[in-house]
C-alpha positions in Angstrom: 74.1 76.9 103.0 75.3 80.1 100.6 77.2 82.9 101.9 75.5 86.1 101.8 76.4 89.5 101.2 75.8 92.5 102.8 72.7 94.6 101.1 74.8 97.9 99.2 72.6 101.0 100.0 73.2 104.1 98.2 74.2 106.8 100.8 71.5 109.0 99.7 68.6 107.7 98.8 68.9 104.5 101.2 67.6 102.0 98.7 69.3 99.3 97.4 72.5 100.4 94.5 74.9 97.5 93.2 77.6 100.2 92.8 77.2 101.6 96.1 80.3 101.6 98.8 78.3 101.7 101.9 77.1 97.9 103.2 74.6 97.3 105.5 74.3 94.0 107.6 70.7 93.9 108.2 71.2 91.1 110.7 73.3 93.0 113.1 73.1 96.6 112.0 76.8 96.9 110.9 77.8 99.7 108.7 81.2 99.4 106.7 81.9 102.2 104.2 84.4 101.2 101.6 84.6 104.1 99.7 88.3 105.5 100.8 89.4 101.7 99.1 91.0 102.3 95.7 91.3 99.6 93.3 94.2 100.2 91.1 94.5 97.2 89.0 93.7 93.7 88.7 96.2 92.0 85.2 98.4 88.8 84.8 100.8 88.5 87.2 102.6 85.5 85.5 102.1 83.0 82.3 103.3 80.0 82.5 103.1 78.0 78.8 103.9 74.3 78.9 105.2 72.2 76.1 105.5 68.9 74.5 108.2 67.7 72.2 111.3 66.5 71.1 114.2 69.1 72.0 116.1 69.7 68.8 119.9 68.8 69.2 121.8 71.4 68.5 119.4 73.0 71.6 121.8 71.3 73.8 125.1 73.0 72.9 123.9 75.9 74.5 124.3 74.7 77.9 127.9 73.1 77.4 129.2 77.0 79.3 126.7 77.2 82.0 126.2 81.2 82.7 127.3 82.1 78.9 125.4 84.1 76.8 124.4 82.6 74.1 122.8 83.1 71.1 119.0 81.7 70.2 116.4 82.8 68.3 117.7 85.9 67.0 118.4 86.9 70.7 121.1 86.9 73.0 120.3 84.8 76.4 121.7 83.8 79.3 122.0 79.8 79.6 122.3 77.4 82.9 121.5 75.0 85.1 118.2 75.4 87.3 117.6 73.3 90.4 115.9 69.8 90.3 112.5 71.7 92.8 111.9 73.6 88.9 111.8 69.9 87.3 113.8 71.2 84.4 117.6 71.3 83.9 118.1 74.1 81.8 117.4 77.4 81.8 117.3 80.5 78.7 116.6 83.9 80.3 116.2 87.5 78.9 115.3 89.5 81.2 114.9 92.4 79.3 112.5 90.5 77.0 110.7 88.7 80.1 110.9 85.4 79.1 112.1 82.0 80.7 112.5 79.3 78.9 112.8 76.1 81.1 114.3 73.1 79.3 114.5 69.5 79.4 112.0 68.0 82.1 114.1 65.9 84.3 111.5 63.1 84.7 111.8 62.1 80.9 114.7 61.2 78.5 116.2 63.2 76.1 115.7 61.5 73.2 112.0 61.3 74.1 108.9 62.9 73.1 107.6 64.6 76.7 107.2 67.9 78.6 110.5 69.2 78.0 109.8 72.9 77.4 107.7 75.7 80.1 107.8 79.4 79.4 107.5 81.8 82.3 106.7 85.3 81.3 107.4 88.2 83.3 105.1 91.2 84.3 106.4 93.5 82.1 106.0 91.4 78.6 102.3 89.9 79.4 101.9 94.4 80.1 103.5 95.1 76.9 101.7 92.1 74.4 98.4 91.4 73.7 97.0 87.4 74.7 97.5 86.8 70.9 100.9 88.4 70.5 102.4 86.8 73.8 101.0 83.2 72.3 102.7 83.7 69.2 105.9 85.0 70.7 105.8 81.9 73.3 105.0 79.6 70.0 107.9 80.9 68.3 110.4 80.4 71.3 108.9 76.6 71.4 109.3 75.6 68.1 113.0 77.1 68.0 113.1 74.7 71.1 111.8 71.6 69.8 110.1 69.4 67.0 106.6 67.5 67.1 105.5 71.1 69.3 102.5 71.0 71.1 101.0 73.2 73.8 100.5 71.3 77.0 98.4 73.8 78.9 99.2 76.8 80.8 99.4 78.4 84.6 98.2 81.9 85.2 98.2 84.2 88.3 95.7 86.9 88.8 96.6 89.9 90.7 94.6 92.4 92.5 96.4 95.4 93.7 95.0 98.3 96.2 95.0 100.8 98.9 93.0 102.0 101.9 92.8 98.5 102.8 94.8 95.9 104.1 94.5 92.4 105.9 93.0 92.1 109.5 94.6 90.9 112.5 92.6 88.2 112.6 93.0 87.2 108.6 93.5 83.2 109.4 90.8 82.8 111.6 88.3 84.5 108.9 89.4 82.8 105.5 87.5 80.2 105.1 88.4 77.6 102.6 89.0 74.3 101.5 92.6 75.0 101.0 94.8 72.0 102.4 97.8 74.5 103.6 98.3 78.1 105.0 101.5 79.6 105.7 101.6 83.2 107.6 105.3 85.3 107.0 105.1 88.6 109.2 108.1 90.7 110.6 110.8 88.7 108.7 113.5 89.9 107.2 114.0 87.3 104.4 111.7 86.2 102.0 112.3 84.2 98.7 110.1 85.3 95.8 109.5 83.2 92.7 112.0 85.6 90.8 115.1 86.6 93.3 115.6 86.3 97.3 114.6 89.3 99.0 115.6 91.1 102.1 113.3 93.4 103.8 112.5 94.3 107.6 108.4 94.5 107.5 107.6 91.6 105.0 104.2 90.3 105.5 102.7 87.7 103.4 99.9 85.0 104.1 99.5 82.2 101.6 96.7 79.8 101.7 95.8 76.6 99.2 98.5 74.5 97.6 101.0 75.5 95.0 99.8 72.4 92.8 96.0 73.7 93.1 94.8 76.8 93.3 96.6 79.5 95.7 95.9 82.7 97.3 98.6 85.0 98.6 98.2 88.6 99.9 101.3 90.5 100.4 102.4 94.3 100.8 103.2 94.4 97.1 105.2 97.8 97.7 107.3 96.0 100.4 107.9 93.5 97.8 108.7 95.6 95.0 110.8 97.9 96.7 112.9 94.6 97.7 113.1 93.7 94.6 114.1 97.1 92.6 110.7 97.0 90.6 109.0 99.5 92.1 109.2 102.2 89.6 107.6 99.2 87.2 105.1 99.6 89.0 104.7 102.8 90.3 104.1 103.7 86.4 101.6 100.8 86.1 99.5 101.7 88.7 99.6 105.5 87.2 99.1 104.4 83.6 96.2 102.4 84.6 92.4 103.8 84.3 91.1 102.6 87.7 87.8 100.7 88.8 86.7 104.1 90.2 84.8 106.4 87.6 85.1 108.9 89.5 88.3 109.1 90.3 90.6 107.5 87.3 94.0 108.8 88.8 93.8 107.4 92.4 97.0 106.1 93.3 98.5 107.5 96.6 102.7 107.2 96.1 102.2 107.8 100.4 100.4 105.1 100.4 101.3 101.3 100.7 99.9 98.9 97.8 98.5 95.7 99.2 98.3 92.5 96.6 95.2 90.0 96.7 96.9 87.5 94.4 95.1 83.6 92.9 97.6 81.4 91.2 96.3 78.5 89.3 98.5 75.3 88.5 98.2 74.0 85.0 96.4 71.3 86.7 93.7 73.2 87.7 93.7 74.6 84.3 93.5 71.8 82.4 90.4 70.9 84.9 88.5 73.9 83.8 89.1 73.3 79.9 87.8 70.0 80.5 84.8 70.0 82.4 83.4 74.1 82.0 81.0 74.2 79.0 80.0 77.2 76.5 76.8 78.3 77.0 76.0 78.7 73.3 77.7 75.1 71.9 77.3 72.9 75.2 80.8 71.7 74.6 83.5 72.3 76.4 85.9 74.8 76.1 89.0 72.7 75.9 91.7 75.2 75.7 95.1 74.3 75.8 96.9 78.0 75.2 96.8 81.2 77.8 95.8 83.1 75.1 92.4 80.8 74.3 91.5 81.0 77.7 92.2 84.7 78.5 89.0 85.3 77.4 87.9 82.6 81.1 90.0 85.0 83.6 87.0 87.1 84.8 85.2 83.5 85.7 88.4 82.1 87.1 88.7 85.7 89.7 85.1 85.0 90.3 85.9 81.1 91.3 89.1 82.0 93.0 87.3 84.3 95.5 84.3 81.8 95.9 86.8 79.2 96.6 88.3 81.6 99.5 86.0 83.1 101.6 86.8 86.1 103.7 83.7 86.2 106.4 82.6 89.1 108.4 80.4 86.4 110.5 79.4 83.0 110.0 77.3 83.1 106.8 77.9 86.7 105.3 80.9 87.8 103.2 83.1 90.9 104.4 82.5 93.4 102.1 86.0 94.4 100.8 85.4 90.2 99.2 82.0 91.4 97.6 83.4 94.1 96.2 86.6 92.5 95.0 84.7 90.0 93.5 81.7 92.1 92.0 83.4 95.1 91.1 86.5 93.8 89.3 87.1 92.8 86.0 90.6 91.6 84.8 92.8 93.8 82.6 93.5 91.8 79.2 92.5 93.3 75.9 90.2 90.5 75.0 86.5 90.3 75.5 85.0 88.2 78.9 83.3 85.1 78.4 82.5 84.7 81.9 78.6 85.2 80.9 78.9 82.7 78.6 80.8 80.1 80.5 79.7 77.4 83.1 82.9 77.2 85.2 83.2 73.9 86.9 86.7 71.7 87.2 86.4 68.0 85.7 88.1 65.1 87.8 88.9 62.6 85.3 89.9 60.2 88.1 86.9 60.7 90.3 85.3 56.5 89.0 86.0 53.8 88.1 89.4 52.1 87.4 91.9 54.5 87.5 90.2 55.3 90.7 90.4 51.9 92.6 94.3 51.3 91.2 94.8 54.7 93.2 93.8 53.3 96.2 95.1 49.9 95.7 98.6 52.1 95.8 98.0 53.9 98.2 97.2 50.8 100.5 100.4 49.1 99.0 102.4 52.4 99.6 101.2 52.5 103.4 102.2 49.1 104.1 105.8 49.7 102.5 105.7 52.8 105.0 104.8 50.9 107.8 107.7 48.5 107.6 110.1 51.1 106.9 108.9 52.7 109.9 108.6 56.1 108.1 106.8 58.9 109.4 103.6 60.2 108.0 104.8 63.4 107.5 107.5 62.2 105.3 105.9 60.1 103.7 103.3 62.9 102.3 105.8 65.0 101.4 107.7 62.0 99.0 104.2 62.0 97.8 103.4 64.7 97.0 107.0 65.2 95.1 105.7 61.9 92.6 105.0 62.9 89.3 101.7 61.1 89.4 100.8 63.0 92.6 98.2 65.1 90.8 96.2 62.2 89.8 96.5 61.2 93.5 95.5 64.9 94.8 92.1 64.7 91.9 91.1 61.2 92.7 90.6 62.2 96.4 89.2 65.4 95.9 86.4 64.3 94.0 85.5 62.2 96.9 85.5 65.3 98.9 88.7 65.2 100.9 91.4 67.8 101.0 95.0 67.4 100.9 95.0 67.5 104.6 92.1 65.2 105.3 94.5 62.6 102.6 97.3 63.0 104.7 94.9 62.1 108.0 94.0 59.1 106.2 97.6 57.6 105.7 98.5 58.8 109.1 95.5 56.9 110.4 96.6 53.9 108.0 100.0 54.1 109.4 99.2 54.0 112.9 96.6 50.8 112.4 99.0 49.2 111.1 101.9 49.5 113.8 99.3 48.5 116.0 97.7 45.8 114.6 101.5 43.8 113.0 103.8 46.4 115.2 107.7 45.2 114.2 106.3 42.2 111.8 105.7 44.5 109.2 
């Protein structure tokens, strides 16, 4: 059965107003008023571009001085090595610029045609360019990287910032969702952020859902910032921004602490929506392979995001501050939303037929190897899960309806059956 929401009532009249701040459980009476929440801003928080290609030669010079700068592009850079967990080797950063570029894939050769080339962007640069602009700056960094170029689909994190809200004690025990992994961080003083470690006495962060899927994280972004040294970013972003409220455009407290509801999308999942949502006016899919062809999607992936991860105030009925995030927000990027135009669904191409049965022929083969090894389950997920063809693995399953975590109850379950049934024969 659906979630619900509570009924909005205008505080006046007491009929029923979309816009309104004041919900109403008519089930149990409940009254939450939400109207001291300001919602700064929800943008990009990061772009991820992937590549394919053969990396030019002369490419690899560059890296001969690990931590030089060097020159590329027209630009100066700082080159190096990055560790194996990235699945690159290489590295060109400009900071000021806000670009990474992340070179040579580790799981293909050299001389190969493969995924040799992501682009991270930073905050600052998806702020400064338009969809269009950061694809053709990204473009441009790729084909000074490579020949044969061709996009390979992209990652993209949506983040909503506010105040005069923040999680409840109970967070865990109210998110509901089909995520496979939650991790809670609260009163550390340590925490290591996709950009830099940071050191901070009153961290909190909760994380649910898989960094290869979809992932929510909500974190005292001010905390975080201030660790970081980016606070005055954005302090000024949060001022420069028109907010959700009409009535009240210049609503950010500088008292006040900023609290981040933040959905990060693997290029997986991506690549699962270009697939399989359709256009409304074509019937074809959308089949974007660029961030700045499916900016135009963002509003419909927030929406899915937030219907994928369910904050309940009871069993069956959404806490408001999720209607509202979900109703009242649109993302910030200066194209037009398709989201009314879009079926969203995700496409498993692995969820029939042959692909699907060698998947579990594997997996049955990969358990018995296990078994004689005597490994541990948990290992054994985690090697798993660290295989390049994981992903195929992770869809295959999930279009039969099993998580990540019921998977790794199944090869647990295998594993046990079969050190009872051959014990040290196998």
């Amino acid at each position: 059965m659906a979630n619900k929401d509570f009924k909005r009532i205008d505080i006046l009249t007491g009929l029923e107003d979309c816009h309104s701040r004041l919900f109403v459980d008519s089930g149990t009476a409940r009254i939450v008023d939400l109207s001291s929440v300001r919602l700064l801003r929800c943008g990009v928080d990061t772009v991820r571009q992937l590549y394919r290609g053969l990396i030019r030669p002369e490419i690899m010079a560059l890296f001969e001085k690990p931590g030089a700068m060097v020159e590329f592009a027209g630009e100066f850079w700082h080159s190096g090595r990055v560790g194996r967990d990235s699945g690159y080797q290489y590295k060109l950063q400009n900071a000021d610029l806000g670009f990474i570029l992340l070179i040579k894939n580790f799981n293909a050769k050299l001389e190969n045609i493969g995924p040799h080339l992501k682009i991270e962007v930073s905050p600052h640069a998806i702020d400064a360019l338009s969809p269009e602009r950061l694809q053709e700056r990204m473009d441009y960094y790729a084909a000074a990287v490579m020949t044969h170029r061709e996009r390979n689909q992209c990652a993209v994190h949506l983040a909503l910032d506010l105040q005069g809200w923040k999680p409840p004690a109970d967070l865990v025990a109210r998110l509901h969702c089909r995520a496979r992994t939650h991790r809670d961080i609260s009163g550390i003083n340590e925490i290591h952020w996709a950009t830099k470690s940071s050191v901070y006495g009153r961290g909190e962060t909760s994380m649910f859902g898989s960094a290869s899927g979809v992932q929510l994280c909500i974190y005292n972004k001010t905390e975080q910032a201030r660790a970081t040294d980016k606070l005055d970013f954005w302090e000024s972003v949060w001022r420069g921004r028109d907010s959700f409220d009409a009535t009240d455009p210049d609503n950010y407290d500088p008292e006040a602490d900023v609290w981040r509801v933040e959905l990060r999308y693997h290029h997986s999942v991506i690549q699962q929506f270009a697939s399989g949502s359709i256009d409304a006016k074509s019937g074809k899919a959308i089949e974007t392979d660029s961030f700045a062809a499916f900016a135009g999607h963002l509003d419909g992936l927030w929406r899915y995001g937030l219907g994928q991860f369910k904050l309940l105030a009871r069993p069956g009925y959404f806490e408001p501050i999720w209607t509202l995030m979900r109703d009242d927000i649109r993302v910030d990027v200066p194209v037009d939303s398709l989201v009314d135009e879009t079926e969203y669904k995700r496409y498993y191409k692995t969820s029939r037929g042959f692909s699907g049965k060698n998947v579990e022929l594997f997996l049955g083969n990969f358990v018995s190897l296990l078994a004689r090894e005597r490994v541990g389950a948990k290992q054994a997920f985690d090697r798993l899960r660290e295989w390049e063809c994981w992903p195929v693995i992770r869809d295959h399953y999930a279009s039969k309806d099993m998580s990540e975590r019921d998977l790794y109850k199944h090869i647990k379950n295998l594993l046990q059956e079969r050190h009872v049934r051959w014990g040290r024969a196998v």
